[in-house]
KEKOLMAR-636045 format. One record per residue: residue number from 1; residue in one letter; y, z, x of N, C-alpha, C in turn. Coordinates in nm, 4 decimals, always signed. Layout:
<pts>
@resi NUM, resn A, n.v Y, n.w Z, n.u X, ca.v Y, ca.w Z, ca.u X, c.v Y, c.w Z, c.u X
...
</pts>
This chain:
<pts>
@resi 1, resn X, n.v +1.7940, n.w -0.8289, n.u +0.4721, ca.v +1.6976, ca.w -0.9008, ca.u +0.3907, c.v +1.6432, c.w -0.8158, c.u +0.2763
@resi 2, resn X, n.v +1.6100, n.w -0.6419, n.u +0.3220, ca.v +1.6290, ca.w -0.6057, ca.u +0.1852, c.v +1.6694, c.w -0.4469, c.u +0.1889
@resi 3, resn X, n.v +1.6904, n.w -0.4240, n.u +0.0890, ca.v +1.7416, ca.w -0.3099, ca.u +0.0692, c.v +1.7163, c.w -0.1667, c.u +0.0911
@resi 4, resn X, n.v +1.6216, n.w -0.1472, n.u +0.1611, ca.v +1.5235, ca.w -0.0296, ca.u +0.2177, c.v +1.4940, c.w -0.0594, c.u +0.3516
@resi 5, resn X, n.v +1.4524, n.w +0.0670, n.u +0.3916, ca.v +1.4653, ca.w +0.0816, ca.u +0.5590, c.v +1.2646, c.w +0.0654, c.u +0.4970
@resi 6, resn X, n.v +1.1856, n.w -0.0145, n.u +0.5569, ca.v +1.0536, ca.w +0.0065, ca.u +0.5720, c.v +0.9803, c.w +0.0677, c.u +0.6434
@resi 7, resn X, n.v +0.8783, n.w +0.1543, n.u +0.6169, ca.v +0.7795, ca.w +0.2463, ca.u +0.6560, c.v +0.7106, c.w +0.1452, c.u +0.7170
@resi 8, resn X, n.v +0.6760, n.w +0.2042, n.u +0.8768, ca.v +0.5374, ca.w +0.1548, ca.u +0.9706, c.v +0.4402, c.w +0.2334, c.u +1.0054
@resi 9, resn X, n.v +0.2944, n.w +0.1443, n.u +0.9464, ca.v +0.2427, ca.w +0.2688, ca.u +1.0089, c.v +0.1739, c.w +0.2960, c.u +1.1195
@resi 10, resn X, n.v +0.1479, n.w +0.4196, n.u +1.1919, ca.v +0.1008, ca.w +0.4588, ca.u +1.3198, c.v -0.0675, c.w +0.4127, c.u +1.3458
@resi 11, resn X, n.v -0.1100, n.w +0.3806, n.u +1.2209, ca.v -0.2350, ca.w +0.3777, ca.u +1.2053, c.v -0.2406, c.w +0.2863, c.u +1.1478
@resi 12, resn X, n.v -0.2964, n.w +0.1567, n.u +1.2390, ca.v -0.3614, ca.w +0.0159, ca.u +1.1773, c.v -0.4988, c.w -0.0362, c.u +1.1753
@resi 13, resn X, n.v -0.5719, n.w +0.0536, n.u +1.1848, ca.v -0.7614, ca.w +0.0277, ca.u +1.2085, c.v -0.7415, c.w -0.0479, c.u +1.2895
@resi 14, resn X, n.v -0.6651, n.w -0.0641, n.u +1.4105, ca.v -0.6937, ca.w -0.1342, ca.u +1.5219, c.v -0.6757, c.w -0.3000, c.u +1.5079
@resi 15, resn X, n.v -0.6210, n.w -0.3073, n.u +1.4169, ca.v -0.5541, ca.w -0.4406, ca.u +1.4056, c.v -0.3995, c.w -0.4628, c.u +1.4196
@resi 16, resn X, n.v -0.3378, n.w -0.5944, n.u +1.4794, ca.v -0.1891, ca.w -0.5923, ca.u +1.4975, c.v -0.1485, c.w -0.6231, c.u +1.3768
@resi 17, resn X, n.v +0.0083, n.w -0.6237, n.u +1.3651, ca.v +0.0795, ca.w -0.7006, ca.u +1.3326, c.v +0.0960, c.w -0.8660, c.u +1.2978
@resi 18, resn X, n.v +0.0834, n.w -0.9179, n.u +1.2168, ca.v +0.0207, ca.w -1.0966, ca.u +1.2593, c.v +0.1740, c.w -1.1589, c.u +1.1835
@resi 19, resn X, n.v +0.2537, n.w -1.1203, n.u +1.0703, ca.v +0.3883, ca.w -1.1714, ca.u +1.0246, c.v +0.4332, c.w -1.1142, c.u +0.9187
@resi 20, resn X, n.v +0.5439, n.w -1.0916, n.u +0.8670, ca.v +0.6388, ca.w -1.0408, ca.u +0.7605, c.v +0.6618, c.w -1.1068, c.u +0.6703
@resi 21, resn X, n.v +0.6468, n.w -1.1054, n.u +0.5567, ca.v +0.6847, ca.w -1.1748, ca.u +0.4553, c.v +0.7988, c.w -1.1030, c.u +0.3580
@resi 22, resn X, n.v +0.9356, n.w -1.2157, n.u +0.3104, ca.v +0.9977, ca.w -1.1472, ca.u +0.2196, c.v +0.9849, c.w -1.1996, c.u +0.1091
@resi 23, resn X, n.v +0.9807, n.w -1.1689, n.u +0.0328, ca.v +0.9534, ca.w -1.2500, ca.u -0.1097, c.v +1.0895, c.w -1.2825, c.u -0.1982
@resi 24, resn X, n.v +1.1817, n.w -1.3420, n.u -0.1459, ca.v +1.2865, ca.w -1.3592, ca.u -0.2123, c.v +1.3162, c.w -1.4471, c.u -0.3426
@resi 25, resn X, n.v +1.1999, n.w -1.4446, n.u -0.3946, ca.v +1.1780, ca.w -1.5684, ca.u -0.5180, c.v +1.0977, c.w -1.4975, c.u -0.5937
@resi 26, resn X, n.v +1.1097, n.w -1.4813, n.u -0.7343, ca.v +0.9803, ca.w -1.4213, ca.u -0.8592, c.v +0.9199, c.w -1.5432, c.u -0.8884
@resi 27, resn X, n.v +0.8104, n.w -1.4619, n.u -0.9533, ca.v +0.6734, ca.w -1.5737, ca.u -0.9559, c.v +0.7596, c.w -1.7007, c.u -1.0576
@resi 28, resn X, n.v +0.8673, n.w -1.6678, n.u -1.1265, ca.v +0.8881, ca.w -1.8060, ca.u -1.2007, c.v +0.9927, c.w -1.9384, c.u -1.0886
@resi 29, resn X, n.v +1.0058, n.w -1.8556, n.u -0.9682, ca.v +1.1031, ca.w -1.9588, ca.u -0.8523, c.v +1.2407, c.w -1.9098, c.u -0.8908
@resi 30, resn X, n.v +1.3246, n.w -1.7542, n.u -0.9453, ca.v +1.4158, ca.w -1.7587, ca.u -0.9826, c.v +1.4367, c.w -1.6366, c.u -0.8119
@resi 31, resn X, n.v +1.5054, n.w -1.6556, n.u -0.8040, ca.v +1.6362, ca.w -1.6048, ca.u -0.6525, c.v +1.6233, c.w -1.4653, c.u -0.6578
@resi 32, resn X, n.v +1.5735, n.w -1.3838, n.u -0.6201, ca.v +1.5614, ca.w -1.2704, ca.u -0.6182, c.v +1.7206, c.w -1.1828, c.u -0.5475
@resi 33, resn X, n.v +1.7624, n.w -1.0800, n.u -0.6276, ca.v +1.8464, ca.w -1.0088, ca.u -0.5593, c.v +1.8340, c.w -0.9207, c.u -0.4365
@resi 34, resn X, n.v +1.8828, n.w -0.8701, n.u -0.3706, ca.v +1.8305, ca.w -0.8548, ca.u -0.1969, c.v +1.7771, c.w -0.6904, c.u -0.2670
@resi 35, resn X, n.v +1.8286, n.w -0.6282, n.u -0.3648, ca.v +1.7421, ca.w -0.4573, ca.u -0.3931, c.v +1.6211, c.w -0.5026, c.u -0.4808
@resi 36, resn X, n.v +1.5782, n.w -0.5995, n.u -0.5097, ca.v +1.4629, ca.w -0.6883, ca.u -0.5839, c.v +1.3552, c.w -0.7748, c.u -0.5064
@resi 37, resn X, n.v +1.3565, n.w -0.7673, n.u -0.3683, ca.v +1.2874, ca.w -0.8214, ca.u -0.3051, c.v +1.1554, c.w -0.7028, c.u -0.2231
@resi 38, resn X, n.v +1.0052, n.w -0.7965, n.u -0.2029, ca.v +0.9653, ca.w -0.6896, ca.u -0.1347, c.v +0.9221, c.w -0.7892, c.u -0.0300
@resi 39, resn X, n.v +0.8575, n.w -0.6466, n.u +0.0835, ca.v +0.8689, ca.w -0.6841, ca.u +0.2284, c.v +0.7076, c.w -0.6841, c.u +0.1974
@resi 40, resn X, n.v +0.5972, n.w -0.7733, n.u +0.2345, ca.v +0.5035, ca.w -0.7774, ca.u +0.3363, c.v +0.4506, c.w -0.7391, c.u +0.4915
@resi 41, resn X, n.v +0.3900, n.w -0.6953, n.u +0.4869, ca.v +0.3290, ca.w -0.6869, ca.u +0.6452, c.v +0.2010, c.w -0.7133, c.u +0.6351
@resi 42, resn X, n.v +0.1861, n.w -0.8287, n.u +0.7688, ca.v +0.0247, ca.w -0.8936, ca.u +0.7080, c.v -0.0200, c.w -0.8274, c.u +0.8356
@resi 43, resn X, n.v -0.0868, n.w -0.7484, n.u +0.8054, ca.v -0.2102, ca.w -0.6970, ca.u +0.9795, c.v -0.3343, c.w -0.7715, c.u +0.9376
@resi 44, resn X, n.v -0.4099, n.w -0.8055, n.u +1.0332, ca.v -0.5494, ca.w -0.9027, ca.u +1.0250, c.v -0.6130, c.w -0.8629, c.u +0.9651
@resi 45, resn X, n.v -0.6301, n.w -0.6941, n.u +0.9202, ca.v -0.7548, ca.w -0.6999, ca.u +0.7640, c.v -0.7013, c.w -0.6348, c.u +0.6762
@resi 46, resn X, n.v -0.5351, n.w -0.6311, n.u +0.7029, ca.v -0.4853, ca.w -0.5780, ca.u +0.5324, c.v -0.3618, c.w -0.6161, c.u +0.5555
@resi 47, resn X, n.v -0.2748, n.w -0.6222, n.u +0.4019, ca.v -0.1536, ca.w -0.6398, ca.u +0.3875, c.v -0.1178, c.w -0.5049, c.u +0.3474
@resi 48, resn X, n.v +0.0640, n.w -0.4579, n.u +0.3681, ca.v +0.1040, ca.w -0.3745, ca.u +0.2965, c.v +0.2207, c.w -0.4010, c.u +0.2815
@resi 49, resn X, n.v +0.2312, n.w -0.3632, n.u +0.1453, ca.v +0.3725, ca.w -0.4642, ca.u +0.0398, c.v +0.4296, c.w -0.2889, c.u +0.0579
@resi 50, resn X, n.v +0.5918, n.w -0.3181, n.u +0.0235, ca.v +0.6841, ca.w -0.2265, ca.u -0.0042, c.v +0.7770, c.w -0.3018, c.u -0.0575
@resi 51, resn X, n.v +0.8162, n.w -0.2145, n.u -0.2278, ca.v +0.9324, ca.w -0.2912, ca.u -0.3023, c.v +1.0026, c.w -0.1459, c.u -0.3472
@resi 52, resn X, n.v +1.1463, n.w -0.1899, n.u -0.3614, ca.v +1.1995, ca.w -0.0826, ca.u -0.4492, c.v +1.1804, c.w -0.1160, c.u -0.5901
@resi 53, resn X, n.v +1.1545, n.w -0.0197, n.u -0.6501, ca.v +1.1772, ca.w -0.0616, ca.u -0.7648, c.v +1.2294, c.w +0.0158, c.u -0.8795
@resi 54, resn X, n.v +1.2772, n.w +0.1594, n.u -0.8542, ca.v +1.3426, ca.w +0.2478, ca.u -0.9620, c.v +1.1808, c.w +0.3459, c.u -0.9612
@resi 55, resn X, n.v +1.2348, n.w +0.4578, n.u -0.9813, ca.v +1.1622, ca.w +0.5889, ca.u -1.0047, c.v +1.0538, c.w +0.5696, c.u -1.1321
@resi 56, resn X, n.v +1.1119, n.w +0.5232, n.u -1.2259, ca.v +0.9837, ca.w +0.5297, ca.u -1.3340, c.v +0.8588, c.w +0.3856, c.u -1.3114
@resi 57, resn X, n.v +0.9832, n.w +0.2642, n.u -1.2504, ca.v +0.9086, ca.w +0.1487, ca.u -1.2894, c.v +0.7895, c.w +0.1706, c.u -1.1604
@resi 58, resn X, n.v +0.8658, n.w +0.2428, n.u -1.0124, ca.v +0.7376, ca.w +0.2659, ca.u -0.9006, c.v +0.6264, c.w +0.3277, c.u -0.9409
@resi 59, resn X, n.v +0.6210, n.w +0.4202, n.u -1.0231, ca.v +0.5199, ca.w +0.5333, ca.u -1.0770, c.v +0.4733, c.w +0.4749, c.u -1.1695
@resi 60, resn X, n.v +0.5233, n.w +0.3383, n.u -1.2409, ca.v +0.4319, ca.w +0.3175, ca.u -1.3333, c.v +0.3220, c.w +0.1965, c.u -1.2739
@resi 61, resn X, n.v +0.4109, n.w +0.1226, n.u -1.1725, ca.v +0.3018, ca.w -0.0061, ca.u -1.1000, c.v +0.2049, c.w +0.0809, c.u -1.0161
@resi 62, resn X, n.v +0.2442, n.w +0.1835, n.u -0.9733, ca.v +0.1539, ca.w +0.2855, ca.u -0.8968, c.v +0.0297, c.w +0.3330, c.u -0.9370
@resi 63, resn X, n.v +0.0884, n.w +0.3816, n.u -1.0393, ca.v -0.0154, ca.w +0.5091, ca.u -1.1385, c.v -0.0996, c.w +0.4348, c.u -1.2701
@resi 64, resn X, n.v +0.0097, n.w +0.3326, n.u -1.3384, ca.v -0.0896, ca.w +0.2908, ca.u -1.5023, c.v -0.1062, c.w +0.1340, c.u -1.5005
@resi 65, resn X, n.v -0.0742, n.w +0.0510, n.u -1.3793, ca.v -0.1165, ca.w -0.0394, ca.u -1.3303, c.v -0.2554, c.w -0.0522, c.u -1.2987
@resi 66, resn X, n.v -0.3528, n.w -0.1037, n.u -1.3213, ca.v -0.4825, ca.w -0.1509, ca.u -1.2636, c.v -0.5111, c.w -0.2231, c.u -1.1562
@resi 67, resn X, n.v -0.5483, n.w -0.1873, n.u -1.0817, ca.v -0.5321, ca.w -0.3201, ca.u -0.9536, c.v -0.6999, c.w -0.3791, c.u -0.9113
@resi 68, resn X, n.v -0.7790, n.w -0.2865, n.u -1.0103, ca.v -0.9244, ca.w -0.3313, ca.u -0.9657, c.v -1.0140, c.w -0.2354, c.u -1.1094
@resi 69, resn X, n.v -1.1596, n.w -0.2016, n.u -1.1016, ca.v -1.2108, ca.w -0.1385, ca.u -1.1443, c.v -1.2416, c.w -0.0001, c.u -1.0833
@resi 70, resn X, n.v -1.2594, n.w +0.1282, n.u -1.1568, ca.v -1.2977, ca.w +0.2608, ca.u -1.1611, c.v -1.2193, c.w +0.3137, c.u -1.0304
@resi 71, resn X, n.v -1.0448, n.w +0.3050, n.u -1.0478, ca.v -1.0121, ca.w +0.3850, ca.u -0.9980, c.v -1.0493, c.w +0.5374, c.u -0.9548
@resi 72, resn X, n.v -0.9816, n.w +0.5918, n.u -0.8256, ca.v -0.9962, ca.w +0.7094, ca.u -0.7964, c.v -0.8925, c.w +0.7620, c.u -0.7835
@resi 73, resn X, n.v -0.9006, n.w +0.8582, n.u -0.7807, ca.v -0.7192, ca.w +0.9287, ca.u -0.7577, c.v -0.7234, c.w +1.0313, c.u -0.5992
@resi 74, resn X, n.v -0.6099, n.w +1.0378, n.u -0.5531, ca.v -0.5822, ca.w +1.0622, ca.u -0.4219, c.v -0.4515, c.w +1.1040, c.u -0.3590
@resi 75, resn X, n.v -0.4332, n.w +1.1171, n.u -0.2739, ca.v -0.3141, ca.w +1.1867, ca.u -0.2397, c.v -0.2125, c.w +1.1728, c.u -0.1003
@resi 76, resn X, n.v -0.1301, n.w +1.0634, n.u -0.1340, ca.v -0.0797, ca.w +1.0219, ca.u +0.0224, c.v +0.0861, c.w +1.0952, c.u +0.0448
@resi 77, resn X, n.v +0.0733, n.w +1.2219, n.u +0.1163, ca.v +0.1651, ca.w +1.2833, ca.u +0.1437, c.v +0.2347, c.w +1.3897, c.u +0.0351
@resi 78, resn X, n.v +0.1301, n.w +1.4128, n.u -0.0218, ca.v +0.1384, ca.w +1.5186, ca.u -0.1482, c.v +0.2238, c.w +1.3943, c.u -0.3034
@resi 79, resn X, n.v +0.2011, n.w +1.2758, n.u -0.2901, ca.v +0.2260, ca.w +1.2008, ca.u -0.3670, c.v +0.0864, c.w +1.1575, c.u -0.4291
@resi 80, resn X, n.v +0.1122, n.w +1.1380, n.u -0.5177, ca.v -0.0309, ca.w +1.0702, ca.u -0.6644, c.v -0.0637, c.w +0.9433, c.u -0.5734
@resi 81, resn X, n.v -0.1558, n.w +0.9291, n.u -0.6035, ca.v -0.2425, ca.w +0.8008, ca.u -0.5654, c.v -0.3396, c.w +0.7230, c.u -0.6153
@resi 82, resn X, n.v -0.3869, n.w +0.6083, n.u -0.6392, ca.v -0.4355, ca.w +0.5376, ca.u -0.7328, c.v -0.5722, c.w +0.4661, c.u -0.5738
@resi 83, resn X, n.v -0.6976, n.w +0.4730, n.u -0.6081, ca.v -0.7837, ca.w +0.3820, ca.u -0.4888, c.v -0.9130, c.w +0.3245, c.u -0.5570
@resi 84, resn X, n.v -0.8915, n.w +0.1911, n.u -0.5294, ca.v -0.9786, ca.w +0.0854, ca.u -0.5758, c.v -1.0548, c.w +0.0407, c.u -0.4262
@resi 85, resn X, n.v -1.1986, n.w +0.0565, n.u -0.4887, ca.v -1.2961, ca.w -0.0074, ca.u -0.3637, c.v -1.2981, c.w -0.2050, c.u -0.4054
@resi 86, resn X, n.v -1.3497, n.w -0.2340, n.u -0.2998, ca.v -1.3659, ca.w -0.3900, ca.u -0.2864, c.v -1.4784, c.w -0.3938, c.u -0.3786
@resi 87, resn X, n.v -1.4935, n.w -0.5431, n.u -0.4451, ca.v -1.5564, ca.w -0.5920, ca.u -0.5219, c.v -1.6763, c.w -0.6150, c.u -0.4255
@resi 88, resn X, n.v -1.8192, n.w -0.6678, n.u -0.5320, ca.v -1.9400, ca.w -0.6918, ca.u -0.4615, c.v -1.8961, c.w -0.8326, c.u -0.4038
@resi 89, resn X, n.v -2.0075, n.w -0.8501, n.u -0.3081, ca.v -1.9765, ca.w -1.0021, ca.u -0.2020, c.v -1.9796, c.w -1.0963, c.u -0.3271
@resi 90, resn X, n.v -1.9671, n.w -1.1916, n.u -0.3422, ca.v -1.9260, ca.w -1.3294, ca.u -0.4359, c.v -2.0505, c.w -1.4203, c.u -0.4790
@resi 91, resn X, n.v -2.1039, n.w -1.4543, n.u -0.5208, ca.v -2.2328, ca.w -1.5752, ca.u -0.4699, c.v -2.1503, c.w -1.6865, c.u -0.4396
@resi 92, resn X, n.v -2.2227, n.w -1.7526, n.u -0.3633, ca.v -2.1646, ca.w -1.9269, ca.u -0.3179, c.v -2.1051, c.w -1.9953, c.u -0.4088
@resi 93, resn X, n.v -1.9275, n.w -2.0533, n.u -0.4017, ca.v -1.9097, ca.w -2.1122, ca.u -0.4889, c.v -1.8387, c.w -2.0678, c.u -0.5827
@resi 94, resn X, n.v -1.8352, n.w -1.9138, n.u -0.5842, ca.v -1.7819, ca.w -1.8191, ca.u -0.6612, c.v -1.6171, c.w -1.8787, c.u -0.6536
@resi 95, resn X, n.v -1.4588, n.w -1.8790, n.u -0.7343, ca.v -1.3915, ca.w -1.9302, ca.u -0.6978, c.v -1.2940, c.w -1.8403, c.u -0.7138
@resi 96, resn X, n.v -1.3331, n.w -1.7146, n.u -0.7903, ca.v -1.2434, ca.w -1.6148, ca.u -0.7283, c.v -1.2497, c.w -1.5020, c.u -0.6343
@resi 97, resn X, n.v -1.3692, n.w -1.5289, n.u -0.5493, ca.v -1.3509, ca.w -1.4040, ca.u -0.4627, c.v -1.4101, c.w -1.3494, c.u -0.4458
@resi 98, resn X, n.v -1.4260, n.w -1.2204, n.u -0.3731, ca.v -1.4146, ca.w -1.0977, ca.u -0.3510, c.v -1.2760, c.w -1.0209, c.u -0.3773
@resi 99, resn X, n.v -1.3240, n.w -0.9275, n.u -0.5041, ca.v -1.1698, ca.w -0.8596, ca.u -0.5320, c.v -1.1439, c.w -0.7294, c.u -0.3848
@resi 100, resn X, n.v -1.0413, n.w -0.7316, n.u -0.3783, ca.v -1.0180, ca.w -0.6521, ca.u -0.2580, c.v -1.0061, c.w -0.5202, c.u -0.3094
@resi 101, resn X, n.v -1.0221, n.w -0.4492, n.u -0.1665, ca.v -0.9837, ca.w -0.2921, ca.u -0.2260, c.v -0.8553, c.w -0.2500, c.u -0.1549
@resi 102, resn X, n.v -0.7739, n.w -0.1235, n.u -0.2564, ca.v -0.6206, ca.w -0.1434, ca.u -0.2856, c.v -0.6253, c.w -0.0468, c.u -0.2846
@resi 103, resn X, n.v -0.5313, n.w +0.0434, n.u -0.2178, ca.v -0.4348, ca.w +0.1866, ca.u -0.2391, c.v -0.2799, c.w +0.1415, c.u -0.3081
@resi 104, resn X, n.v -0.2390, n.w +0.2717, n.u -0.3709, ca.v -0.1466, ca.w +0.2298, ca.u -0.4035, c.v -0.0634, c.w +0.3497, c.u -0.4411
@resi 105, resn X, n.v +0.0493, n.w +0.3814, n.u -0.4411, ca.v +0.1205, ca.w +0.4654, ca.u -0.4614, c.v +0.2854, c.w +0.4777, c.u -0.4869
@resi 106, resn X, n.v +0.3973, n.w +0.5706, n.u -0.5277, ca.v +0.5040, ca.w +0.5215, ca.u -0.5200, c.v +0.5713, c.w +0.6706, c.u -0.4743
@resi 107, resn X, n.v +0.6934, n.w +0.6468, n.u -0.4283, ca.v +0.7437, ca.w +0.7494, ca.u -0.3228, c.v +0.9221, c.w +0.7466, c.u -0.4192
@resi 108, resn X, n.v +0.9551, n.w +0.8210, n.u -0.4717, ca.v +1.0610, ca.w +0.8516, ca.u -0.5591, c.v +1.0907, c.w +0.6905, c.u -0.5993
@resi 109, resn X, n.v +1.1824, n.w +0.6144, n.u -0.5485, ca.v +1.2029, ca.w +0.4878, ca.u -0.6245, c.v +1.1186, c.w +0.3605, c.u -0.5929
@resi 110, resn X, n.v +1.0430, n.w +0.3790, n.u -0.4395, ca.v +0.9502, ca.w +0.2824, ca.u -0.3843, c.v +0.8102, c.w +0.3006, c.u -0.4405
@resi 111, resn X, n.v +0.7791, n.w +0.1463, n.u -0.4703, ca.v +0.6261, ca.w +0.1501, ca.u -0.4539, c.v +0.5548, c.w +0.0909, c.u -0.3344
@resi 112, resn X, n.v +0.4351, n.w +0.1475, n.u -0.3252, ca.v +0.3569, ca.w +0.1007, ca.u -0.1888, c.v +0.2467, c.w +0.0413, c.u -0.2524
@resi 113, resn X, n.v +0.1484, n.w -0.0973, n.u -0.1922, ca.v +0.0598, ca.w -0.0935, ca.u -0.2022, c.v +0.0078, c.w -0.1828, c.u -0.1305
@resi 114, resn X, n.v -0.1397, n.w -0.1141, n.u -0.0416, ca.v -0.1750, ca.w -0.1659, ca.u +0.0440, c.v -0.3423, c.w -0.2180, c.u -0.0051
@resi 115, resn X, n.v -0.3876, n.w -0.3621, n.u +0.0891, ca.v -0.4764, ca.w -0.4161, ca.u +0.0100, c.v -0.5433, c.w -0.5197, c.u +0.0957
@resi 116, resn X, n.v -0.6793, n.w -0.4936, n.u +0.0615, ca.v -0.7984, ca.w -0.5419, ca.u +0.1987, c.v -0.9038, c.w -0.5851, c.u +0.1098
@resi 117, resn X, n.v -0.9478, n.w -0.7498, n.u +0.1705, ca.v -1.0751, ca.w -0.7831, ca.u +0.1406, c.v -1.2186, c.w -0.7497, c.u +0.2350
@resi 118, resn X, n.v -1.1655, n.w -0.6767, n.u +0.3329, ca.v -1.2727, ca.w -0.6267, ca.u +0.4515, c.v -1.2804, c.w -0.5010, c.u +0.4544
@resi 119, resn X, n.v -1.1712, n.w -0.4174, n.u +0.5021, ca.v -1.1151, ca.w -0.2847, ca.u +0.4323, c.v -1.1674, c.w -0.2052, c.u +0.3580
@resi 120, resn X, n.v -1.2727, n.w -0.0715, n.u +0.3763, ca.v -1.2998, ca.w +0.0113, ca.u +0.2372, c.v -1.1255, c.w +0.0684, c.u +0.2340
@resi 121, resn X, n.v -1.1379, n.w +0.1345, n.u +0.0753, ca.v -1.0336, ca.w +0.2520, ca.u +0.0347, c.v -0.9871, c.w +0.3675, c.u +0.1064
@resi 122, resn X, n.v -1.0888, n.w +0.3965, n.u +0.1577, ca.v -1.0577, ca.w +0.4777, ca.u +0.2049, c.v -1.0165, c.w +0.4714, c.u +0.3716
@resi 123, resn X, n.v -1.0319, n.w +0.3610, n.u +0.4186, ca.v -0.9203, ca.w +0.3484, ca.u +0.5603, c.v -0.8354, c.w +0.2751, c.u +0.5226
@resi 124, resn X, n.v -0.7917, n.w +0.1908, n.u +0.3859, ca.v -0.6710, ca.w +0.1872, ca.u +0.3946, c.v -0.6042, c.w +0.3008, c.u +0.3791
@resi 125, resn X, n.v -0.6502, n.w +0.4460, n.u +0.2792, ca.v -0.6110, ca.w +0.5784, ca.u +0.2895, c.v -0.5349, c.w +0.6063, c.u +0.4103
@resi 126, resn X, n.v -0.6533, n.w +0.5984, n.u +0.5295, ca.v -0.5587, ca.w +0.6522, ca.u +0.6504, c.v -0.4200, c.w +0.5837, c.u +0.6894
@resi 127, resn X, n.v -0.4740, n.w +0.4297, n.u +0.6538, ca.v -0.3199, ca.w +0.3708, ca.u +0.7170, c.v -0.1960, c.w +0.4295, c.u +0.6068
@resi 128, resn X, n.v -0.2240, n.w +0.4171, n.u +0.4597, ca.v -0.1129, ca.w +0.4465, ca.u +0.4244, c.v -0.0941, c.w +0.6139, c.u +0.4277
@resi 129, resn X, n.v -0.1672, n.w +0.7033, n.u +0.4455, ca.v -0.1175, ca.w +0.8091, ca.u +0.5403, c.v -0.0214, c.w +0.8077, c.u +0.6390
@resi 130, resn X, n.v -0.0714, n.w +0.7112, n.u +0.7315, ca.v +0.0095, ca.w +0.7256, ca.u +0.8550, c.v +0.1630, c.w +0.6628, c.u +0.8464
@resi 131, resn X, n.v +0.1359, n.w +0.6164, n.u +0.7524, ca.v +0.3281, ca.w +0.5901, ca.u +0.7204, c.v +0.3956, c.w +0.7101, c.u +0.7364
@resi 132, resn X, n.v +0.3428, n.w +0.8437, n.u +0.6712, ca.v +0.4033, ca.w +0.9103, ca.u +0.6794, c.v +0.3496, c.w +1.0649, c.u +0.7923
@resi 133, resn X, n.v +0.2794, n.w +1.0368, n.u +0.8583, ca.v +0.1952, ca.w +1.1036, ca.u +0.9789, c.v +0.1960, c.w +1.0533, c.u +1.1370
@resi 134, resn X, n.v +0.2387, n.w +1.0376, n.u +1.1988, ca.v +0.2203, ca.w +0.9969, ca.u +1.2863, c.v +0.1000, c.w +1.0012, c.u +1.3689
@resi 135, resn X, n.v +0.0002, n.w +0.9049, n.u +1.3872, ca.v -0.1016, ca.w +0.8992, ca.u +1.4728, c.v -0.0990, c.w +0.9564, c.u +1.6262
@resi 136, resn X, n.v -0.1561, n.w +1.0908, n.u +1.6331, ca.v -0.1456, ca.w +1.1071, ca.u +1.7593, c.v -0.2586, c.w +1.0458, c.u +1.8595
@resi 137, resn X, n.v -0.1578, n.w +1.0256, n.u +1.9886, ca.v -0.2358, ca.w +0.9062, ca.u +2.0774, c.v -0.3384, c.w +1.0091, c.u +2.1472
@resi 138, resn X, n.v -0.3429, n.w +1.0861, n.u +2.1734, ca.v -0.4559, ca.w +1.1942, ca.u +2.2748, c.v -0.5989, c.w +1.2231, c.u +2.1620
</pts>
C-alpha cells in the first residue's frame, strides 16, 4: 500500500491505536502513485502522518512550512524540528476550531508530522521521539 516500511511508536501517552488511513487520492480526487501516498495512524488524541516525499521536498514541508503560529525549533533524533502549541479554546460557535498543536520533522526523504487538538507540543515531542527510542517498560 505504500512504499516505506512505517515507524511505530513505543510511546503513545497512553492511548491505542484506533485505525490507519492511506490516502491514495490528492486533494483534487486524482489516484495517487503507491511512492506518493501517505500512511495515517489515528491514536485517540493524536494522529501521525508519514509520507515519502524526496529529501528537499521533506525538509521543506518540515522546516519552511507553517503549520500554526510562533514556531519553536527542536530536535527529534538529532534531526531539525519544527513545534507548534495548540490554539486558545474557541468561543461557542466558533467554526474553525481549535488549531491543534503539531510536531513536525523530516528524516532524509520522509516527512513526519504529528498533530493533536488535546495534546501539548511537547508530548507529542516524546511520541515522535519514540519512533526512534524505544520506551523502556521498567
Amino acid at each position: 500500500m505504500v512504499a516505506f516500511r512505517p515507524l511505530e511508536p513505543s510511546h503513545t501517552a497512553g492511548v491505542r491505536l484506533h485505525s490507519i488511513r492511506i490516502h491514495v487520492r490528492d486533494h483534487k480526487l486524482r489516484e495517487l502513485a503507491i511512492a506518493g501516498r501517505t500512511l495515517e495512524a489515528h491514536y485517540g488524541g493524536f494522529v501521525l502522518s508519514q509520507s515519502k516525499k524526496g529529501t528537499s521536498e521533506a525538509r521543506r514541508l518540515a522546516l519552511d512550512v507553517s503549520y500554526g503560529q510562533a514556531a519553536r525549533e527542536g530536535r527529534i533524533a538529532g534531526r531539525a524540528a519544527r513545534l507548534y502549541e495548540r490554539g486558545p479554546e474557541p468561543p461557542p460557535g466558533d467554526i474553525d476550531g481549535r488549531s491543534p498543536s503539531v510536531v513536525t520533522w523530516s528524516d532524509a526523504d520522509m516527512f513526519f508530522l504529528i498533530a493533536s487538538t488535546e495534546m501539548s507540543s511537547d508530548d507529542l515531542l516524546d511520541v515522535a521521539r519514540s519512533l526512534y527510542n524505544p520506551v523502556s517498560s521498567t
